[in-house]
LUMFI-270704 format. One record per residue (C-alpha): residue number from 1; residue in three letters; x, y, z. Coordinates in pm, 1 decimal. Layout:
# LUMFI-270704
NUM,ALA,X,Y,Z
...
//
This chain:
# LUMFI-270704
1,UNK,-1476.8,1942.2,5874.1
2,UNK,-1386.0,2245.1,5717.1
3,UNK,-1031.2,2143.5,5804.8
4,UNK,-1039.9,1827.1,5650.2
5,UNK,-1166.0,1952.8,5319.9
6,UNK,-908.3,2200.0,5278.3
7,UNK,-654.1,1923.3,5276.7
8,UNK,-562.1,1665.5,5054.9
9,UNK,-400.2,1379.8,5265.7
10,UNK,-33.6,1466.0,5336.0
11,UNK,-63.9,1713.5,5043.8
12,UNK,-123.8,2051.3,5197.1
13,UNK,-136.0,2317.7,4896.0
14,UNK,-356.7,2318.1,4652.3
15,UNK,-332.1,2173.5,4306.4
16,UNK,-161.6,2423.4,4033.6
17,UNK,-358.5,2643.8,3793.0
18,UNK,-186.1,2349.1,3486.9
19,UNK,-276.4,2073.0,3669.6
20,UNK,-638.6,2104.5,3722.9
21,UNK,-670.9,2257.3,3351.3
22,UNK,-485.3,1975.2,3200.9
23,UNK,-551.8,1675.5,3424.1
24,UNK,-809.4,1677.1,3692.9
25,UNK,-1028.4,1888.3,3491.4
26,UNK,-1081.9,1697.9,3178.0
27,UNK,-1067.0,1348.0,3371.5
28,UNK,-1357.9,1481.1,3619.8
29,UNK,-1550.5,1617.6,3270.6
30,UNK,-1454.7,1230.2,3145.4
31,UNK,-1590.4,1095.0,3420.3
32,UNK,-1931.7,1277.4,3443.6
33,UNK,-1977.0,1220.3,3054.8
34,UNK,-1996.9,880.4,3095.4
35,UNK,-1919.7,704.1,3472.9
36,UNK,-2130.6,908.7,3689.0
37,UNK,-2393.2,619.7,3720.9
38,UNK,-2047.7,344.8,3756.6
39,UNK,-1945.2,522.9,4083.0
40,UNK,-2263.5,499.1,4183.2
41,UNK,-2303.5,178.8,4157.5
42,UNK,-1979.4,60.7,4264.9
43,UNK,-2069.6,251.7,4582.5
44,UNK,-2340.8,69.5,4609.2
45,UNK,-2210.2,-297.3,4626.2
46,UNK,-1933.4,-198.4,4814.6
47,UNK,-2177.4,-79.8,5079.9
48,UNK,-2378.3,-359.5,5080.9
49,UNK,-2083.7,-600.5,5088.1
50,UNK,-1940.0,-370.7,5408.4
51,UNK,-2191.3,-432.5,5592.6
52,UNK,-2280.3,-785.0,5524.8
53,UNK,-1938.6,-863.7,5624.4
54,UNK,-2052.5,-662.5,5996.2
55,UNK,-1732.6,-414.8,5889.5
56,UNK,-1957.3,-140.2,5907.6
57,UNK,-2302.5,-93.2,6094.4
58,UNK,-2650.4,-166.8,5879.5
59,UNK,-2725.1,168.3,6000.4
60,UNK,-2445.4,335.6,5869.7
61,UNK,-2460.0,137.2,5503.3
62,UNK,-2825.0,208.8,5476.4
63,UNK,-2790.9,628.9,5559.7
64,UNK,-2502.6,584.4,5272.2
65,UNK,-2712.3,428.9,5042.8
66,UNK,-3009.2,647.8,5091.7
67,UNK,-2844.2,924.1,5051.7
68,UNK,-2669.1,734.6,4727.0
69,UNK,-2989.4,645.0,4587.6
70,UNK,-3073.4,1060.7,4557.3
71,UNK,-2737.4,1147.4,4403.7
72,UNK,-2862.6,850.3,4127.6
73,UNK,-3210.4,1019.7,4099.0
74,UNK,-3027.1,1300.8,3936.8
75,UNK,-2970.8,1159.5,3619.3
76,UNK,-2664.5,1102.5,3416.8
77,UNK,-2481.3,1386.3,3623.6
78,UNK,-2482.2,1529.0,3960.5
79,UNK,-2676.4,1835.1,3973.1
80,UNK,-2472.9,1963.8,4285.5
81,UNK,-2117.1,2207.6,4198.3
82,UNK,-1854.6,1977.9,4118.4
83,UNK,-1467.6,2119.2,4255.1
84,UNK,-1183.6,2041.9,4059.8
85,UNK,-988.1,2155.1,4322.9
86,UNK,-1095.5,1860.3,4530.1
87,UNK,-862.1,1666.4,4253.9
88,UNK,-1091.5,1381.0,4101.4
89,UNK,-1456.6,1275.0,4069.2
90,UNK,-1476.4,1042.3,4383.1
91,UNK,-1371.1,1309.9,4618.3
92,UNK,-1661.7,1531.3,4483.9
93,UNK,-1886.9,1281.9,4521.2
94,UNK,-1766.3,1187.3,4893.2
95,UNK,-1788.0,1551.2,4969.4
96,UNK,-2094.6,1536.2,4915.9
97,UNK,-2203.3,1229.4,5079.5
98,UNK,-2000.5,1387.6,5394.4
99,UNK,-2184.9,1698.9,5383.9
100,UNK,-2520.3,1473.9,5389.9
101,UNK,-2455.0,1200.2,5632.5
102,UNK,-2147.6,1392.7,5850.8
103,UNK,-1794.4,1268.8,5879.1
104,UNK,-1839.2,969.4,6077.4
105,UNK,-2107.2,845.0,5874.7
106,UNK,-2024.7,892.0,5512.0
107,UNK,-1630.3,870.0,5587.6
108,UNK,-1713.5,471.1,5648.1
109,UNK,-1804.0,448.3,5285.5
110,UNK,-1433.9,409.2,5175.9
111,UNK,-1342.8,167.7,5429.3
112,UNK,-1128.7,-141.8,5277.6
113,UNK,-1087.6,59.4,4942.4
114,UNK,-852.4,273.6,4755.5
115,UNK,-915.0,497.1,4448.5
116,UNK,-674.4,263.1,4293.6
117,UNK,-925.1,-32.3,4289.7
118,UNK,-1228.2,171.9,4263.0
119,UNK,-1134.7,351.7,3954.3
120,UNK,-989.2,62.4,3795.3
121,UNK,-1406.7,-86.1,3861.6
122,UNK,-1547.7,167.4,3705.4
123,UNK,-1354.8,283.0,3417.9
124,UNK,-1408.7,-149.7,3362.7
125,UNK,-1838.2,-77.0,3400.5
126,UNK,-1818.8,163.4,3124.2
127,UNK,-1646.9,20.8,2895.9
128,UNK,-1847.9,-269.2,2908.2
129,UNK,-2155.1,-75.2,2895.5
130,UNK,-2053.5,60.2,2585.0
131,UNK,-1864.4,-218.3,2476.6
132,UNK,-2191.4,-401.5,2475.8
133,UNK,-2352.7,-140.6,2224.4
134,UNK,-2099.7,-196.8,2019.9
135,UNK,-2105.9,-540.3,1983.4
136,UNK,-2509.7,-515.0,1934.2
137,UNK,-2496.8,-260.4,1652.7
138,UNK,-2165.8,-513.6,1495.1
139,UNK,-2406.0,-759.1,1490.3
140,UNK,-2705.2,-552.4,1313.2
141,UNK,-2419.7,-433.2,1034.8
142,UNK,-2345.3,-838.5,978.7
143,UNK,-2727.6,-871.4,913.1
144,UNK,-2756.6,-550.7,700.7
145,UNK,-2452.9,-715.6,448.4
146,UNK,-2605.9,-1022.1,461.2
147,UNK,-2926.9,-903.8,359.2
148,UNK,-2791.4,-714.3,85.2
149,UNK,-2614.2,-1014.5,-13.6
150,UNK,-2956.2,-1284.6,1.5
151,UNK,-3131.1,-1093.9,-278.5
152,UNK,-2798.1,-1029.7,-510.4
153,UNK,-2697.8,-1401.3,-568.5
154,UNK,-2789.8,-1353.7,-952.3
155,UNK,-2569.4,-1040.2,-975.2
156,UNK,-2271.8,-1140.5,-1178.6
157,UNK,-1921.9,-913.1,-1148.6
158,UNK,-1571.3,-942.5,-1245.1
159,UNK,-1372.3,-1008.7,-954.8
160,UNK,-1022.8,-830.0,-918.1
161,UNK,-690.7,-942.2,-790.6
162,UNK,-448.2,-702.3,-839.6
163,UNK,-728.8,-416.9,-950.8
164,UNK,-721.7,-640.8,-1227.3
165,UNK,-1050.6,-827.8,-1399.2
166,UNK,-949.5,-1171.1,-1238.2
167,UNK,-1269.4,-1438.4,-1268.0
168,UNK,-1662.4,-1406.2,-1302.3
169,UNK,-1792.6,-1392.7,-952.5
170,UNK,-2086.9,-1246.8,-787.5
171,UNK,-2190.5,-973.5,-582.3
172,UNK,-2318.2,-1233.1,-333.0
173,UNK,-2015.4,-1418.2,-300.4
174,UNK,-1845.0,-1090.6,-270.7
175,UNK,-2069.9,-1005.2,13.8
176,UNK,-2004.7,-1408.6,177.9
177,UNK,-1634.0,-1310.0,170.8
178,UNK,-1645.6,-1013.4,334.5
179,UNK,-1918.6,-1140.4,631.2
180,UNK,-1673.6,-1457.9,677.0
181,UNK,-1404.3,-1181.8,783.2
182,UNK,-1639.2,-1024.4,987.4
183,UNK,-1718.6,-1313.8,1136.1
184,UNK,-1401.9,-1401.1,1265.9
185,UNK,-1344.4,-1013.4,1350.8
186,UNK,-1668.1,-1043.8,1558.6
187,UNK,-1519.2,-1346.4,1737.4
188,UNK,-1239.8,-1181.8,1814.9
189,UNK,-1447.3,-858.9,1983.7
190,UNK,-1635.3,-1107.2,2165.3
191,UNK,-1371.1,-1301.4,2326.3
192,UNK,-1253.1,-931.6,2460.6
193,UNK,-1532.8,-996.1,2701.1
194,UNK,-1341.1,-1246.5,2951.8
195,UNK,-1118.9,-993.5,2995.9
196,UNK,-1308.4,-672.9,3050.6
197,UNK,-1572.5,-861.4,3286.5
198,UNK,-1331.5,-920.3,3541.0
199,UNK,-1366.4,-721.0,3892.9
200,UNK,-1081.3,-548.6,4039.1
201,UNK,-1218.7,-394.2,4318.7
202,UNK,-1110.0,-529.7,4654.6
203,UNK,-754.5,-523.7,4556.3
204,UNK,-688.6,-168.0,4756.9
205,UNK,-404.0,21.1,4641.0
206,UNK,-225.4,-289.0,4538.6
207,UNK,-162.9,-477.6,4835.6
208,UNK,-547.3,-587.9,4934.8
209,UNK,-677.1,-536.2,5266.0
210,UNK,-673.7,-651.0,5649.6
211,UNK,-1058.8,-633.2,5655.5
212,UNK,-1260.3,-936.1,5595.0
213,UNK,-1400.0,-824.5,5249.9
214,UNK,-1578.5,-1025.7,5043.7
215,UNK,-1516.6,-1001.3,4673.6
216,UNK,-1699.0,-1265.1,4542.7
217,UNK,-2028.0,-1078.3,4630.8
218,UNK,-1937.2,-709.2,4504.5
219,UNK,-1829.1,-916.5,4183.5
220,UNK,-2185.5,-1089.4,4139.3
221,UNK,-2360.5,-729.9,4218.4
222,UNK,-2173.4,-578.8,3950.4
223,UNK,-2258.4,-817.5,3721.3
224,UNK,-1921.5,-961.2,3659.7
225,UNK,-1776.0,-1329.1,3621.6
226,UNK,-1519.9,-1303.9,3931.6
227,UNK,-1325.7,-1100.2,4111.5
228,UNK,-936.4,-1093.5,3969.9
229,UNK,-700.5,-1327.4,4163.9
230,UNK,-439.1,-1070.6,4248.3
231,UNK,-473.3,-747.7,4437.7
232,UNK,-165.0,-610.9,4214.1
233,UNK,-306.8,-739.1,3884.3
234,UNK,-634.7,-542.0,4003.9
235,UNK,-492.0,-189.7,3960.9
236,UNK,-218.6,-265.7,3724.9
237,UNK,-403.3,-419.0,3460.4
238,UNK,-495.9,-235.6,3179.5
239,UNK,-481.8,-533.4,2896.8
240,UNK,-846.3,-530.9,2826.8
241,UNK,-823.7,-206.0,2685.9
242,UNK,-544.4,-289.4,2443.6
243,UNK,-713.5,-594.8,2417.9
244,UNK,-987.9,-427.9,2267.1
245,UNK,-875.3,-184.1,2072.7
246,UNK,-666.6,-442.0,1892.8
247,UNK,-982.7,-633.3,1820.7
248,UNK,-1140.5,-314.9,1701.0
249,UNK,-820.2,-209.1,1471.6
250,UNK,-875.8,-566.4,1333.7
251,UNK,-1241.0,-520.0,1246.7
252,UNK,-1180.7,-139.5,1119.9
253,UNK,-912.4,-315.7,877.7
254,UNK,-1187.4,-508.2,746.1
255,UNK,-1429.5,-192.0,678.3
256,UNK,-1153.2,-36.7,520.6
257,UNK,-1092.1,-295.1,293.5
258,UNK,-1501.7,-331.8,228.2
259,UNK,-1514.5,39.5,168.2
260,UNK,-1256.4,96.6,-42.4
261,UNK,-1387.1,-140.7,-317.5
262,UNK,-1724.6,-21.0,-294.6
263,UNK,-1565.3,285.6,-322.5
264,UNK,-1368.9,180.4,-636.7
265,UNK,-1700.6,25.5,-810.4
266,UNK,-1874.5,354.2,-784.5
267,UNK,-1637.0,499.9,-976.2
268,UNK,-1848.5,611.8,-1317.9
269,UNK,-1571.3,438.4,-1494.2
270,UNK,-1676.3,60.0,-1319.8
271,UNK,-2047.1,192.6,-1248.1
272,UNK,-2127.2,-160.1,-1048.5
273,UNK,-2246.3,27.7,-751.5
274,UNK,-2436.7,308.6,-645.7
275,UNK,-2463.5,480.3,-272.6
276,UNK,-2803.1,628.8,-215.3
277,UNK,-2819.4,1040.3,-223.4
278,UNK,-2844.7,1029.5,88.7
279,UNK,-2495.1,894.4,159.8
280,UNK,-2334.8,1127.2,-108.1
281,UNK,-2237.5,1463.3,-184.9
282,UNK,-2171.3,1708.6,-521.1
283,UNK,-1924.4,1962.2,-538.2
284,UNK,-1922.8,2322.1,-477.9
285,UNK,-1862.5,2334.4,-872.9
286,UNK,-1836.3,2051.7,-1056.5
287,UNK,-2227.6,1955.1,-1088.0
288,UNK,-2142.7,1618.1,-1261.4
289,UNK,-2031.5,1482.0,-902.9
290,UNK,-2176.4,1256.5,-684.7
291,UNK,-1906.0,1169.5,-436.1
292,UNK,-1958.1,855.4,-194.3
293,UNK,-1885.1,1061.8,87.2
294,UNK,-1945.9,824.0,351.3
295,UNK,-1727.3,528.9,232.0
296,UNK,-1452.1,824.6,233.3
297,UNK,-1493.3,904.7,605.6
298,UNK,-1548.2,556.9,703.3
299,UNK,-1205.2,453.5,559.8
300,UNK,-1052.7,763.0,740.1
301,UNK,-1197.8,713.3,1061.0
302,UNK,-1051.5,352.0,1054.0
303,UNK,-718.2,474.4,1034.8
304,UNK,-764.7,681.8,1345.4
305,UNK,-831.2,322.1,1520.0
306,UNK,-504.7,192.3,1499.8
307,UNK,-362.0,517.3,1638.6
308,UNK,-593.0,465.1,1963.1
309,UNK,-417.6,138.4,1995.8
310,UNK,-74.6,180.1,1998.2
311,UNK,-149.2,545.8,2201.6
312,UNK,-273.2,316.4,2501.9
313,UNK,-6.7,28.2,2376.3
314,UNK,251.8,247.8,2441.3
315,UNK,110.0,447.5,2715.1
316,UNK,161.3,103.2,2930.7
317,UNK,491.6,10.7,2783.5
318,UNK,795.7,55.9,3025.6
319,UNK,586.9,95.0,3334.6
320,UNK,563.9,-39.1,3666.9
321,UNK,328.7,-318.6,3662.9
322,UNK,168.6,-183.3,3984.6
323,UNK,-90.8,141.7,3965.9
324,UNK,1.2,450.3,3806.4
325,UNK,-50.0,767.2,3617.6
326,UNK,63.5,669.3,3285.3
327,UNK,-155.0,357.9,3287.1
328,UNK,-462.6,348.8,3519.2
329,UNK,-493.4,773.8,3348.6
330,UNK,-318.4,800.7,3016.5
331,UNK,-350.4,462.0,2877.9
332,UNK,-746.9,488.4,2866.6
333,UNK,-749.6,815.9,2707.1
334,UNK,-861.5,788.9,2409.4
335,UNK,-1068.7,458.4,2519.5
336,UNK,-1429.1,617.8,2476.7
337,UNK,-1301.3,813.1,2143.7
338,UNK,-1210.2,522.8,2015.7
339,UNK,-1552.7,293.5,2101.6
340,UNK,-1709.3,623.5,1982.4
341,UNK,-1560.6,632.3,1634.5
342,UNK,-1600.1,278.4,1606.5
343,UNK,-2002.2,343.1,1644.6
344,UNK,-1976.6,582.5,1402.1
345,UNK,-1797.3,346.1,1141.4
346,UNK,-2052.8,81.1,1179.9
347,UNK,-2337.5,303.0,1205.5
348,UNK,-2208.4,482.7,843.8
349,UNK,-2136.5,181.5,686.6
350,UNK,-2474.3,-13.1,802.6
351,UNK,-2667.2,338.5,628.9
352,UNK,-2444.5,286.5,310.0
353,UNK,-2504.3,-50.0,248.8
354,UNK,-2873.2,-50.9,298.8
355,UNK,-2922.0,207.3,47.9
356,UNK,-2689.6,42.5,-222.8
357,UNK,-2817.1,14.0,-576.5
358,UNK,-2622.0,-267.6,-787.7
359,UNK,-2613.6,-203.3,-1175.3
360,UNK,-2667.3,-522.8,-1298.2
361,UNK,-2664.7,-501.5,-1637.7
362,UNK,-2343.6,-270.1,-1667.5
363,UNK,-2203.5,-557.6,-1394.2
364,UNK,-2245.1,-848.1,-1624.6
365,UNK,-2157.5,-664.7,-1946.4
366,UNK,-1845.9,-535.7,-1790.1
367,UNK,-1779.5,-866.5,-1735.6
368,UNK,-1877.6,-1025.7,-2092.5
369,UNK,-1552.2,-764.4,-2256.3
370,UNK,-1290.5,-725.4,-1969.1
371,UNK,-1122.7,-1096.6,-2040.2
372,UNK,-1210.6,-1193.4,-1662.7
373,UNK,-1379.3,-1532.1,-1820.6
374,UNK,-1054.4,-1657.8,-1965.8
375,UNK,-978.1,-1893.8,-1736.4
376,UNK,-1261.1,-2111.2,-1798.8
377,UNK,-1172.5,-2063.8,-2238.8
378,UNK,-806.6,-2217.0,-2089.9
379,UNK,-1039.2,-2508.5,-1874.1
380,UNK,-1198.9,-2581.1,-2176.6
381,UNK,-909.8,-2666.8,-2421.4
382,UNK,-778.9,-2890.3,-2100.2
383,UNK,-1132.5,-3074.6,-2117.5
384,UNK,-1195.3,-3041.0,-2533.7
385,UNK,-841.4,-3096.5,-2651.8
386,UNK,-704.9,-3290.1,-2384.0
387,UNK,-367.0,-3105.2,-2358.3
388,UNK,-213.0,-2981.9,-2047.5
389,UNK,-328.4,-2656.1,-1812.5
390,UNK,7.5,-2496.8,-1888.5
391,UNK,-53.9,-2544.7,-2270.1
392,UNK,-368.1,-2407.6,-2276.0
393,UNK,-272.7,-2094.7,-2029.6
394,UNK,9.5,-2012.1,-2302.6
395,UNK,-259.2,-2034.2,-2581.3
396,UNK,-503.6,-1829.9,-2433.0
397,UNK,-263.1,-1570.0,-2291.0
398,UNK,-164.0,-1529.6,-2696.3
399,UNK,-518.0,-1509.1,-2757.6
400,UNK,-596.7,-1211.1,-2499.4
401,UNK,-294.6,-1035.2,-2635.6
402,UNK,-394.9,-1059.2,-3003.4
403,UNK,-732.0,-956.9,-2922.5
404,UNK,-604.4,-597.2,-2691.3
405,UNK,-344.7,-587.3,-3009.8
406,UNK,-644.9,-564.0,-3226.5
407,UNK,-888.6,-367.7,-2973.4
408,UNK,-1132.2,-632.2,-2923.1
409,UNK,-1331.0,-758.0,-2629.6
410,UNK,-1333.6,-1110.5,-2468.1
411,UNK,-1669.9,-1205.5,-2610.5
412,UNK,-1536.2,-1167.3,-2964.5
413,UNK,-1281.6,-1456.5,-2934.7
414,UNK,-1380.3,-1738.8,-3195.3
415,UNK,-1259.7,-2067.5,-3296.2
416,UNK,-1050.9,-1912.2,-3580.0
417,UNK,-807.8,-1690.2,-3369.4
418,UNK,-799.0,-1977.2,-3094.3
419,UNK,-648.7,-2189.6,-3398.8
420,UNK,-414.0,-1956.2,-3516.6
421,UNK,-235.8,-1919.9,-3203.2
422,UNK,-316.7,-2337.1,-3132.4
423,UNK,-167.3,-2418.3,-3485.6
424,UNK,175.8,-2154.5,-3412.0
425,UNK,268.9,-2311.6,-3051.6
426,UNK,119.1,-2657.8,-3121.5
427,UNK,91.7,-2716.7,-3459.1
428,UNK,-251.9,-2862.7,-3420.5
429,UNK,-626.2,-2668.3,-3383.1
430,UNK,-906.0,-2693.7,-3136.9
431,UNK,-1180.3,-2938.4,-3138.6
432,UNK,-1375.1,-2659.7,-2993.6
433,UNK,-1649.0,-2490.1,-3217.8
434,UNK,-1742.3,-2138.0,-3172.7
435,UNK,-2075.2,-2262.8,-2956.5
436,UNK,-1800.6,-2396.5,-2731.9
437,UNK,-1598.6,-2105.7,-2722.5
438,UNK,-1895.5,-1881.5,-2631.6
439,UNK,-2068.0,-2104.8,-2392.5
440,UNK,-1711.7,-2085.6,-2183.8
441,UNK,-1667.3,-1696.0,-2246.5
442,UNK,-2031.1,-1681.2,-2088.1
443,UNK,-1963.0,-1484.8,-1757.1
444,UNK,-2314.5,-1594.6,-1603.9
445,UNK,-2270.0,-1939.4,-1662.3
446,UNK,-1888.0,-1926.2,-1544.2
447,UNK,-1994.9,-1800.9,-1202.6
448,UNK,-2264.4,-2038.2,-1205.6
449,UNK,-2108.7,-2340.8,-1300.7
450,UNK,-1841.6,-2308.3,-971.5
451,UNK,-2072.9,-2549.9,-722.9
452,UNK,-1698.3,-2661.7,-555.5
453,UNK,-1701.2,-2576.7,-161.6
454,UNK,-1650.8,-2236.0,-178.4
455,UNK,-1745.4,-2122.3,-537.0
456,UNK,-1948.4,-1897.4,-691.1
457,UNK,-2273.8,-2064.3,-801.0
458,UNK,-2583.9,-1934.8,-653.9
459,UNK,-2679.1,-2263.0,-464.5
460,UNK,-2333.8,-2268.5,-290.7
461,UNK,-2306.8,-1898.4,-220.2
462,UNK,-2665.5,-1923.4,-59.9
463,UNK,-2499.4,-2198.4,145.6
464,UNK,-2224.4,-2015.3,305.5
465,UNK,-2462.4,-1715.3,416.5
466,UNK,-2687.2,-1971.5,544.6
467,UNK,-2403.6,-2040.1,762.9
468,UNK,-2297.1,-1719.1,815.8
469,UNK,-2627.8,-1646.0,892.6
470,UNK,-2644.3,-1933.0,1152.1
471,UNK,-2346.3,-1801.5,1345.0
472,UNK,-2474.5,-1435.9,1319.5
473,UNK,-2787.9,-1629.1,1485.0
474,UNK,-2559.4,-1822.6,1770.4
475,UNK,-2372.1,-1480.2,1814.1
476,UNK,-2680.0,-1254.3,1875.6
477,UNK,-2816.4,-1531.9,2172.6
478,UNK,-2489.5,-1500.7,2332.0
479,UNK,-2464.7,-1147.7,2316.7
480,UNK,-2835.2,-1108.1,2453.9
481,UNK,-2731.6,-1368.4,2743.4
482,UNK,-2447.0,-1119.6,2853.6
483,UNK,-2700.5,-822.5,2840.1
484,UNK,-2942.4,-1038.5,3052.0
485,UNK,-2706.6,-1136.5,3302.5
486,UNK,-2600.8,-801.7,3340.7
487,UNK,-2987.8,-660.5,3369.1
488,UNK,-3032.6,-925.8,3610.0
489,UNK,-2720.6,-832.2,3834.8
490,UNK,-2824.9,-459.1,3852.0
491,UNK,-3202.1,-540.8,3931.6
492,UNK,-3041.9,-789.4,4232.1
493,UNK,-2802.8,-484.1,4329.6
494,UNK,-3125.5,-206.5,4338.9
495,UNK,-3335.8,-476.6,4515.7
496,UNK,-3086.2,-520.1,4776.7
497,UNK,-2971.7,-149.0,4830.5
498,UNK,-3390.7,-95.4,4863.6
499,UNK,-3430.5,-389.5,5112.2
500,UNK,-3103.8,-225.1,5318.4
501,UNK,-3303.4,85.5,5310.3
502,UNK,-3641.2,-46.6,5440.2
503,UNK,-3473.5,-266.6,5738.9
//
């Protein structure tokens, strides 16, 4: 025994001093922060499934499984010394099996396996383990937006194109824009699923195995859909990773975006929103400040996201599509960084929106000045005077110049400078009165007169969050339907290992 341990297959010397600080050492450290309970597990079926298929002795599996079952009593990590000499977690935890059952016992426990296969299972449990979370706290951000939104459907903005006052909207529909992104960015995440709750393990090294395995049942104990259809494809594949970290880059694009005009409108010079105190900072010496610290670190840490994708994209390009370092250790690297920033964003943003104050009053008067109602003065002379959109749009834009010319706001336009400009391009005057004039200057009754599919009145805006809100609903089932299924697996897994146990 002692023998044996010393060696490392055909590999006789130990690994270097570099090597174990660089690569077995932090992967092993990887590993117990967050797999321990995967090997475990994996163990577990594989056991079971060994022995169902007679390739190893009920006797055997259940000493392996008893003896399994203590090393998951410990917790979240072993409690016995962990070698990094011994080159990877799995060895440690095979040692130590060895040392509990003997050689002949615990050495049957990696019968019709290869690290290759078993790694690729577990790195796969963890990530949809966390993946899971994830998607659950996604899902309780959607509902913290949307709840925002529900009680600000009277809160009437300038919208921007361009930075630029563009039309009367609200902060509602605002809110309805940004939750249909999300949306389809949360459709996107979930779709990732397919891919991730696939089960490699079975497919050996690469080239499967000459003992009658059954795959289909360590699949179903590990909760996933099926077993993957080629042994090769089973160690090789690392898509769902890039996979997801695509969807995630996606989703961070949209926070980002979000942020960064929340950001904007708590500038003191808009003054539409507020983050709470709790979400902000002042300044080491400026006492004035109140800086929205959050939305600054949420927009930085969704930068970092797209650099976790293209590490592991790249990582995987120009290999062998077969197992290897650069993909099966390299590729995944920054896997758990990257779900773990992603928490963070969602978790930050879901604080800073709650917490929000809108300043309604300096919203809608913002909007009354700033020209953003223009459009609908332009509408008007198409309806009133019957003359063409492009007529009107060259009348108003005079009329927006001559009142900046004259440092005047939007609300101060009257019938008298409309027919100046009306009477120099046309040589005719508006029909319009200054009732008229006001009435379509009148940012509140702009946004609320826009009941088209996709406007801005309040009746309409409260219809697409209904229906954002229905497929938030529909989401949140299917999400709790994975988590069941999952629950329901690993129950079925501990019931069997305890009935192997007991026979």
């Amino acid at each position: 025994m002692q023998e044996l341990e010393n060696r490392r297959g055909k590999i006789q010397g130990a690994p270097a001093r570099e090597v174990v600080r660089w690569i077995i050492r932090p992967a092993i450290e990887s590993d117990l922060d967050h797999a321990y309970a995967c090997y475990l597990d994996v163990n577990k079926a594989h056991v079971l499934m060994l022995a169902h298929q007679g390739i190893i002795e009920k006797n055997v599996a259940k000493t392996i499984l008893k003896v399994t079952q203590e090393m998951a009593a410990m917790g979240d990590q072993p409690t016995f010394a962990i070698d990094p000499s011994r080159e990877d977690t799995y060895f440690n935890l095979e040692h130590y099996l060895i040392e509990r059952t003997g050689l002949e016992v615990g050495g049957q426990q990696h019968t019709a396996r290869s690290r290759n296969d078993l790694g690729a299972t577990v790195t796969r449990l963890y990530t949809r383990r966390y993946y899971l979370k994830i998607c659950e706290l996604f899902n309780a951000m959607r509902q913290t937006i949307m709840d925002v939104a529900v009680r600000n459907t009277d809160a009437v903005m300038a919208g921007y194109t361009h930075l630029q006052p563009s039309e009367p909207i609200t902060f509602a529909h605002y809110c309805s824009g940004v939750l249909s992104a999300l949306e389809r960015d949360y459709r996107r995440l979930a779709a990732v699923y397919d891919t991730i709750n696939l089960s490699p393990l079975g497919g050996g090294s690469m080239g499967s195995t000459t003992f009658p395995i059954d795959r289909a049942m360590t699949a179903k104990l590990l909760g996933f859909d099926r077993p993957m259809d080629n042994s090769i494809d089973c160690v090789a594949s690392r898509d769902y990773v890039t996979e997801l970290l695509a969807a995630l880059s996606l989703a961070c694009n949209t926070f980002s975006r979000f942020c960064h005009d929340l950001y904007v409108w708590s500038t003191p010079d808009y003054g539409y929103v507020e983050v709470d105190d709790s979400c902000a900072v002042c300044s080491s010496i400026m006492p004035q400040k109140k800086n929205p610290w959050t939305l600054e670190h949420i927009k930085g840490k969704c930068a970092h996201m797209e650099g976790f994708f293209l590490s592991a994209f790249n990582a995987m390009k120009n290999t062998p599509y077969t197992h290897n370092q650069d993909v099966n250790g390299e590729s995944t690297s920054y896997l758990w960084t990257a779900l773990h920033e992603m928490q963070a964003c969602i978790e930050l943003l879901s604080c800073t929106v709650k917490g929000i104050t809108l300043h309604k009053d300096r919203m809608v008067q913002t909007a009354r000045g700033n020209f953003c109602t223009v459009t609908e003065l332009a509408n008007a002379l198409v309806r009133h005077d019957r003359i063409s959109f492009r007529a009107a749009h060259e009348i108003v834009a005079l009329v927006v110049d001559y009142m900046i010319t004259h440092q005047k706001k939007a609300d101060e336009i009257g019938q008298a400078v409309v027919n100046e400009i009306f009477k120099k391009l046309f040589n005719r005057e508006t029909t319009m009165s200054d009732a008229d004039i006001q009435k379509a200057l009148d940012p509140v009754l702009n946004a609320y007169s826009k009941t088209a599919q996709g406007g801005t009145a309040p009746e309409e805006v409260k219809r697409q969050l209904a229906c954002r809100q229905a497929q938030l609903d529909s989401d949140r089932e299917a999400l709790a339907q994975r988590q069941a299924h999952l629950r329901e697996a690993k129950e079925a897994l501990e019931k069997a290992v305890d009935e192997c146990i007991k026979s």
